[in-house]
Every structure is written in structure tokens, then in C-alpha cells.
N, C-alpha and C positions, 0 to 999 in steps of 0.2 A: 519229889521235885514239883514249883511250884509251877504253875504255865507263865507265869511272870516272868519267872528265874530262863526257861525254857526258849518264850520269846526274843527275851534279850540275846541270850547266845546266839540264837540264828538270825537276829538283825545283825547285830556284830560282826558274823561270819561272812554275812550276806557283804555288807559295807566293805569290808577288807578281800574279798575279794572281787569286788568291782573297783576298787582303786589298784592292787595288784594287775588285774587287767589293764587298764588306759595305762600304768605307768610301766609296761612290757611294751607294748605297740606303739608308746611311744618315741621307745628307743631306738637311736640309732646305729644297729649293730655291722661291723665288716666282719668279711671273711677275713684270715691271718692272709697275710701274701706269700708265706711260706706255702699252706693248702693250695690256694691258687696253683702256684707256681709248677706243685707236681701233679696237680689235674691235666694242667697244660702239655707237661713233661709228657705224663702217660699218654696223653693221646697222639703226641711228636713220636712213640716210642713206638705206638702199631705201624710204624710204614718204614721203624729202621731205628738203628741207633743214635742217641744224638751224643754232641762232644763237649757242649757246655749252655745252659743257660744261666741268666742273670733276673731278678726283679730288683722294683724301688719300693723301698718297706713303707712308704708313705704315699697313701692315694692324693692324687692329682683330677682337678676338675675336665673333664672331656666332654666338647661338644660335637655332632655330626646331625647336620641339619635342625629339626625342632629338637633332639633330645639333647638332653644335659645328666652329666652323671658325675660321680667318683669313679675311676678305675686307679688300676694300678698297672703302671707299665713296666715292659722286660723284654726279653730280648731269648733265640735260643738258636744253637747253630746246632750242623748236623752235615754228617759227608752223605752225597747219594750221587751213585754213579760217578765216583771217581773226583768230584769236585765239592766245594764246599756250600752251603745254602745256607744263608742266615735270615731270622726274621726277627720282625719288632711288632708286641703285641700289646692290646689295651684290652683288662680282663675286668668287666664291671664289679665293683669292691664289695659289693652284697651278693651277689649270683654266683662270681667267679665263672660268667661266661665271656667269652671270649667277643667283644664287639668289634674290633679291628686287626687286622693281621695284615701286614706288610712281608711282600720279600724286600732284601738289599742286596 
């Protein structure tokens, strides 16, 4: 093999994957709201059994003071001590952390 022939393949290689790179970080990936939803679930599930939650399969813009995000909102109920608890939660679309949590 020639160092010509040699060269070119590894500029090539070189070239494609520095555009493979910028054009991965470029994108803008979510978590499924399904995943979410039972990260959420699991962690409702350490302190007791829940009775039903709900997500919205489609992220929604959420603002709380300077920050601005996607999340995805939902909701989950659960009996403890005898009564029922319900909450309503905003779960950032890329993290799938939990930024807001309401009881009602």
C-alpha cells in the first residue's frame, strides 16, 4: 500500500468522524415519557403503593424563574394512611428529573 493511498483513508476517517461528532451533539434528544413516568413511578413506590398515574406524551415549555425547559407533565395518586394523595409533576424531557412537584 501506497502512503498516498494510506493518507487518504485516514483523512477520510478523520473527516467523518468529526462531522458524525457536531452532528450527534447537535441533536436534540428526549427521554420517552413512558421511561419517565416509571422512574417517577419507582420512586412513588419506596414509601407505599400507588393507585394510578397519568403522563402527557408530548413535552410542554416550562418556565420557573430564569430557567426555561421542556418537561413533560403527569400526575400520580396513592392511598397513605387511610386517605388519598394526589400529585402533579413537571419531569425535565432530557433528564427525566423531576423539577416540580405539587400535592392537590
Amino acid at each position: 500500500m501506497k502512503i498516498k493511498d494510506y493518507m487518504m483513508g485516514l483523512g477520510t476517517g478523520i473527516v467523518i468522524g468529526v462531522i458524525a461528532s457536531q452532528a450527534t451533539t447537535k441533536m436534540d434528544f428526549n427521554r420517552s415519557a413512558e421511561l419517565v413516568l416509571n422512574e417517577i413511578k419507582n420512586s412513588f413506590k419506596k414509601e407505599g403503593p400507588i393507585d394510578g398515574s397519568w403522563i402527557y406524551m408530548t413535552p410542554e415549555k416550562f418556565q420557573k424563574a430564569a430557567i426555561s425547559m421542556n418537561v413533560y407533565k403527569g400526575g400520580i395518586s396513592r392511598v397513605k394512611n387511610g386517605e388519598i394523595e394526589q400529585f402533579e409533576f413537571a419531569a425535565d424531557a432530557k433528564t427525566g428529573s423531576v423539577v416540580d412537584l405539587v400535592k392537590i
